[in-house]
C-alpha positions as CSV (number, residue, x, y, z in Angstrom):
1,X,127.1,-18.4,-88.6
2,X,127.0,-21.5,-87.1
3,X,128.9,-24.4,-88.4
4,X,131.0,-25.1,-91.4
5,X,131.0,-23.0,-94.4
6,X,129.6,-25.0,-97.6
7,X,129.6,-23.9,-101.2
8,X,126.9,-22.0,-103.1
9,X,124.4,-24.2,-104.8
10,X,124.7,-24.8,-108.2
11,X,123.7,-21.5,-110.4
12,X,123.8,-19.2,-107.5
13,X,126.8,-16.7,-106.1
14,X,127.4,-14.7,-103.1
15,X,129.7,-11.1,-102.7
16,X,130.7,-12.0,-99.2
17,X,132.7,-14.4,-97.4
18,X,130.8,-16.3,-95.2
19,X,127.5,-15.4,-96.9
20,X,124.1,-17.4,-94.6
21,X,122.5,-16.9,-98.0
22,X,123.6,-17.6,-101.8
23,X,120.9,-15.2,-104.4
24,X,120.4,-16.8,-107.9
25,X,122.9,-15.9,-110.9
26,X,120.9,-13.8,-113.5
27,X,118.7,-15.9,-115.6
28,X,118.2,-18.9,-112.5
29,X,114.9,-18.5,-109.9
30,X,114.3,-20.1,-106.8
31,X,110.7,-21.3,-106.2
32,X,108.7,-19.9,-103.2
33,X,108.6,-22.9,-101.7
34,X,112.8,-24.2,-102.1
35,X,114.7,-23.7,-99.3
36,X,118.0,-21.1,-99.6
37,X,120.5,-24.3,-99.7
38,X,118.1,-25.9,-103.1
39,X,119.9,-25.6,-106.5
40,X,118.3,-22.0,-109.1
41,X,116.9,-23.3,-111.8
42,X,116.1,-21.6,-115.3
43,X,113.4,-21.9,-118.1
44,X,113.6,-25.3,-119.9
45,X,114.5,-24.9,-124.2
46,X,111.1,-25.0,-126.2
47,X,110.3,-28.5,-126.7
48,X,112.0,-30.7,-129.3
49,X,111.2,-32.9,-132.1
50,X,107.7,-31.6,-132.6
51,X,105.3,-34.1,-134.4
52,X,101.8,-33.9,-135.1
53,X,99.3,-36.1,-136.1
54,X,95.6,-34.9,-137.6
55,X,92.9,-36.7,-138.8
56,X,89.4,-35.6,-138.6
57,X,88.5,-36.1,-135.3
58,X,91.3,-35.2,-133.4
59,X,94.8,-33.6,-133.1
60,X,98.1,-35.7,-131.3
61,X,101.3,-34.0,-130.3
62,X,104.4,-35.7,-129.6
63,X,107.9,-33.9,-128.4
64,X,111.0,-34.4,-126.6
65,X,111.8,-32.9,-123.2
66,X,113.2,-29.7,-123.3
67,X,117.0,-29.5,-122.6
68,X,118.2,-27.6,-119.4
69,X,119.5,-24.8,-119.5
């Protein structure tokens, strides 16, 4: 190709030398709409630090981001 080579994105390999293209490790996805050089991602942890709240008109839930993964 054209240009200097540049390492994979983070969470994504290639067999080849030289590779135009880096494919997502098992486990990480690329969205439709990223571009080849954007970062595979993975499915967040189940939320954290559940809390709910009840009374008798209504239900609140509170939670801490997920963690990446």
């Amino acid at each position: 190709g054209e240009g200097p080579c540049s390492p994979c994105p983070p969470n994504s390999r290639t067999t080849s030398g030289a590779a135009m293209v880096c494919t997502c490790r098992n486990g990480f996805f690329r969205a439709d709409t990223d571009t080849a050089d954007s970062a595979c991602t993975s499915v967040p942890s189940a939320p954290r630090s559940v809390i709910s709240n009840v009374n008798e008109t209504s239900l609140v839930l509170e939670w801490s981001e997920p963690q990446d993964t």
